[in-house]
SEGUZA-337937 format. One record per atom (N, C-alpha, C, CB): residue in one letter; x, y, z. Coordinates in steps of 0.2 Angstrom, whole numbers, padded with zeros to 4 digits, always signed. Each point is the difference from the previous one (the first is absolute). Glycine has a CB too. Example, Ala and Ser with C-alpha at 12.3 -4.5 7.8 and 13.67 -1.06 7.14 Angstrom:
REM residues 2
a+0066-0028+0039/a-0004+0006+0000/a+0004+0006+0000/a-0009-0006+0006/s+0007+0011-0010/s+0004+0006+0001/s-0004+0005+0003/s+0006-0003-0010/
REM end
This chain:
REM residues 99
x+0337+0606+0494/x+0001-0006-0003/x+0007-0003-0001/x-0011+0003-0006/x+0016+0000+0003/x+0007-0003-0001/x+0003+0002+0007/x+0002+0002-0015/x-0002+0000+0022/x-0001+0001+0004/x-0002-0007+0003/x-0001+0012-0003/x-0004-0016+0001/x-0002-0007+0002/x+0005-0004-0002/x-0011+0001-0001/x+0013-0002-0005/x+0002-0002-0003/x+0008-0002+0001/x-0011+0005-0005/x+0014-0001+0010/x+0008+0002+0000/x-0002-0002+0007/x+0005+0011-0008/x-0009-0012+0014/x+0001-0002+0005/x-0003-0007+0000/x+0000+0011+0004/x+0004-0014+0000/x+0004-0007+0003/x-0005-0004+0003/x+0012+0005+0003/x-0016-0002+0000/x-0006+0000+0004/x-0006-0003-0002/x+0006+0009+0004/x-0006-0009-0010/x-0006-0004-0005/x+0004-0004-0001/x-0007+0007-0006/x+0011-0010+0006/x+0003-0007-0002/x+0001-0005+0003/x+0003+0006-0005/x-0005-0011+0002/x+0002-0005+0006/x+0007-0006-0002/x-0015+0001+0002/x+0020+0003+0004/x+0005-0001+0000/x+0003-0008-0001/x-0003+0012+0005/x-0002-0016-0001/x+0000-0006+0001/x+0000-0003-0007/x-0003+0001+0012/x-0001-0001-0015/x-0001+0000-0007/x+0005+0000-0006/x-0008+0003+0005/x+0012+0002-0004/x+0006+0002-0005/x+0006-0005+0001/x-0004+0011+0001/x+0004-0012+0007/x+0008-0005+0002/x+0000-0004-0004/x+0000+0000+0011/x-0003-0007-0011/x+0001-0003-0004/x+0002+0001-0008/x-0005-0004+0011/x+0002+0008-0014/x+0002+0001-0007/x+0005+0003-0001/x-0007-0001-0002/x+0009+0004+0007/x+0007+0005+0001/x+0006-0005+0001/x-0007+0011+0008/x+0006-0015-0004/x+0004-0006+0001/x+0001-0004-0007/x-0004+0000+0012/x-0001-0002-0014/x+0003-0003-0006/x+0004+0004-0006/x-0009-0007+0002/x+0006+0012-0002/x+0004+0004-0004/x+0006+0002+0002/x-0010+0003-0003/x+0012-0002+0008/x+0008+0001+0002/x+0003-0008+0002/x-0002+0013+0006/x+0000-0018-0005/x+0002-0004-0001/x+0000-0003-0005/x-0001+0003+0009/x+0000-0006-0013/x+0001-0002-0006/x+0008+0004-0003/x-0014-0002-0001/x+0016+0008+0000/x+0004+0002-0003/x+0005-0002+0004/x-0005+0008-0006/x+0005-0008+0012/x+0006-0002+0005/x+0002-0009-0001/x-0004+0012+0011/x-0002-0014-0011/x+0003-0007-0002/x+0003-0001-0006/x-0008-0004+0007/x+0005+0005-0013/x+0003-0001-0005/x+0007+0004+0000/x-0011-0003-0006/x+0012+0011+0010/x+0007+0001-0003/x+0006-0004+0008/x-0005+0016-0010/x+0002-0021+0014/x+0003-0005+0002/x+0000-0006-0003/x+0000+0004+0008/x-0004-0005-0012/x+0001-0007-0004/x+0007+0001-0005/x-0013-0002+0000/x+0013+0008-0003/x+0005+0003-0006/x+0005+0001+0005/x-0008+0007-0009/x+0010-0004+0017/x+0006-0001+0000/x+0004-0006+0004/x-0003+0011-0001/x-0002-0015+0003/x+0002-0007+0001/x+0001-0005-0006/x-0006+0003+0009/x+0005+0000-0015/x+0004-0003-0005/x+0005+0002+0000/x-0007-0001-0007/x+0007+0009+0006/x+0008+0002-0001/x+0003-0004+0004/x+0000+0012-0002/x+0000-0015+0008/x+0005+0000+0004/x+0001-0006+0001/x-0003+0009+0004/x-0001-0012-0009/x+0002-0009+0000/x+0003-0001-0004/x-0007-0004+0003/x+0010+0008-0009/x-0001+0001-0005/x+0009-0002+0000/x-0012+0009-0002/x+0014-0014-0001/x+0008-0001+0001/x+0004-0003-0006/x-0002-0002+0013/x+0007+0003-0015/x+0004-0002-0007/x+0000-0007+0001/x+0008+0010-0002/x-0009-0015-0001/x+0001-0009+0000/x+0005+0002-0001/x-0009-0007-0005/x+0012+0002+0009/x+0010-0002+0001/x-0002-0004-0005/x+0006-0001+0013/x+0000-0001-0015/x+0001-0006-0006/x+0005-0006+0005/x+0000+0009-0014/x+0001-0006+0022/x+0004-0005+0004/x-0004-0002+0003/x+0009+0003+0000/x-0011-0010+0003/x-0004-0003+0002/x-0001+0002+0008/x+0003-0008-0009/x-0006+0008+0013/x+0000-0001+0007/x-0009+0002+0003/x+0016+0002+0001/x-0015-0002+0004/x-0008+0001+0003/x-0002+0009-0001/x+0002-0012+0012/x-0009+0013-0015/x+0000+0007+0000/x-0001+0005+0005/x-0003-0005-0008/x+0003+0012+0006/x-0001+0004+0002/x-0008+0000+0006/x+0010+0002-0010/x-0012+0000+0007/x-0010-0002+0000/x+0000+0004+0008/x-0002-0016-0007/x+0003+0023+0007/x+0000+0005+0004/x+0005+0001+0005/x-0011-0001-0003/x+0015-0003+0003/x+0007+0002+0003/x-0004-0008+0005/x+0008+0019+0001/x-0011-0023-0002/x-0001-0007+0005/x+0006-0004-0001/x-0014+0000-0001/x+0016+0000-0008/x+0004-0003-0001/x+0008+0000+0002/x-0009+0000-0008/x+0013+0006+0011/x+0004+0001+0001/x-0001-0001+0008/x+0002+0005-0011/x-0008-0005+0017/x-0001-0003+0004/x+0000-0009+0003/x-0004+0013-0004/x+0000-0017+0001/x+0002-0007-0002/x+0006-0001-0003/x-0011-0002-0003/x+0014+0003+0000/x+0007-0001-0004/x+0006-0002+0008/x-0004+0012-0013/x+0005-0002+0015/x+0002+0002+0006/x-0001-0004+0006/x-0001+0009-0006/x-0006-0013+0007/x-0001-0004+0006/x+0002-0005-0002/x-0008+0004+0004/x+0007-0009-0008/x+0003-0007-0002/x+0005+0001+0000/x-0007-0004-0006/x+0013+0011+0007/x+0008-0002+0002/x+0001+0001+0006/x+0004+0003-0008/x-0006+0000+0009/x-0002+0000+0011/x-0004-0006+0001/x-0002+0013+0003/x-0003-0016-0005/x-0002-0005+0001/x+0004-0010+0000/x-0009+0012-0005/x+0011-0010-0001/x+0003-0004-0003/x+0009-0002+0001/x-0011+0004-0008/x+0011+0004+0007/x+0009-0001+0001/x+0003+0001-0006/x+0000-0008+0008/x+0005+0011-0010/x+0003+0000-0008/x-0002-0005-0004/x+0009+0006+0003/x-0005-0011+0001/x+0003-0005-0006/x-0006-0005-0002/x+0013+0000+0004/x-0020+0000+0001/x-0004-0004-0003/x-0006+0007-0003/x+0003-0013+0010/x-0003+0017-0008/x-0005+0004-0003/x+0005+0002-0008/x-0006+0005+0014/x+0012-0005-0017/x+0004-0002-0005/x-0004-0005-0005/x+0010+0002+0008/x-0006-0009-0003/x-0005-0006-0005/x-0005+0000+0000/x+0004-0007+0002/x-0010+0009+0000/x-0008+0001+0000/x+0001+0003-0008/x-0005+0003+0016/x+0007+0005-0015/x-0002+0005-0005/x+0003-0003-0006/x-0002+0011+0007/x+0008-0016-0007/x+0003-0004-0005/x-0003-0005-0003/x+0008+0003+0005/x-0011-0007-0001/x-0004-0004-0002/x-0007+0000-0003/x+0007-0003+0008/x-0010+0011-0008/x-0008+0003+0000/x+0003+0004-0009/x-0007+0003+0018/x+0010+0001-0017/x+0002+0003-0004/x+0006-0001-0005/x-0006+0004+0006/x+0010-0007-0006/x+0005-0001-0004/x+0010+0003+0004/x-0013+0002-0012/x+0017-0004+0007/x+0006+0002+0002/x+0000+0008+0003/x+0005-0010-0010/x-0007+0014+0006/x+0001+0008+0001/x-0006+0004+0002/x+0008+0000-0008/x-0009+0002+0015/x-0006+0001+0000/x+0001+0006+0006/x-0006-0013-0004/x+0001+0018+0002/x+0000+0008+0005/x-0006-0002+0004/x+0006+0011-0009/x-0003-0009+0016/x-0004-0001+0008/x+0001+0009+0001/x+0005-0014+0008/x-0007+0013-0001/x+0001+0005+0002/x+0002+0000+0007/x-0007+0003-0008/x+0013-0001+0012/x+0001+0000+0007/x+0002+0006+0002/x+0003-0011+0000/x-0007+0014+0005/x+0002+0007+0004/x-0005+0004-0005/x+0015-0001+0004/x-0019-0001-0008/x-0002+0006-0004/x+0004+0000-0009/x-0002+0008+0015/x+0007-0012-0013/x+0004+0005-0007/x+0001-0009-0004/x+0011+0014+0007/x-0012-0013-0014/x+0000-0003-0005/x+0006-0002+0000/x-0008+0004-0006/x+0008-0011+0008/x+0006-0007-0001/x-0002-0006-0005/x+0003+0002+0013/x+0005-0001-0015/x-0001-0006-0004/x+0004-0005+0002/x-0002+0006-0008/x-0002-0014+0007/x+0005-0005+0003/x+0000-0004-0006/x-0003+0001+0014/x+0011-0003-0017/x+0002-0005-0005/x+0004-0005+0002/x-0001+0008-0008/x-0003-0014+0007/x+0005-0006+0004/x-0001-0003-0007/x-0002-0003+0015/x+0006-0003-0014/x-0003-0005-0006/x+0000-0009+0004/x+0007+0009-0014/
REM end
C-alpha cells in the first residue's frame, strides 16, 4: 500500500500542472512587482526638468537635442520648465541655466 502511494503512476499528472503553476507563479509575480518598484523607485529632485520614468526620460531629453539642436532644444526645456533646469545628454545629468 504505501508502495501505491510513492508511485507517480496513479496520478494524474495532467491534473496537478495547472495548480502547480499557480502556485509557482504567483510568488514570481509578486516578488517582480516588488522589484519593479525598487527600481522605479528614485529621490525627487527639487530641480525641475523632465523625469526619470525608467531611464525613458534621459532618452527623450537626449533626442530632442539631436532632434532639435542645442539652442532650440535649450528654449523648449526653458520655456516648459523654468530658468534652471536638469536634461539629460549622452546619458549624464546636465544642467542648462539661461535667463
Amino acid at each position: 500500500m504505501i508502495l501505491e502511494t510513492l508511485n507517480l503512476i496513479y496520478y494524474n499528472i495532467t491534473s496537478l500542472v495547472p495548480d502547480m503553476m499557480l502556485v509557482a507563479t504567483v510568488p514570481i509575480f509578486i516578488l517582480m512587482c516588488f522589484l519593479f518598484l525598487i527600481w522605479n523607485h528614485e529621490e525627487t529632485s527639487s530641480i525641475p526638468g523632465p523625469g526619470y520614468c525608467m531611464g525613458i526620460g534621459p532618452l527623450i531629453s537626449h533626442g530632442r537635442f539631436l532632434w532639435m539642436g542645442v539652442g532650440n532644444a535649450c528654449n523648449y526645456y526653458n520655456k516648459t520648465y523654468g530658468e534652471f533646469v536638469r536634461v539629460w545628454i549622452s546619458g549624464e545629468e546636465t544642467f542648462i541655466i539661461s535667463k
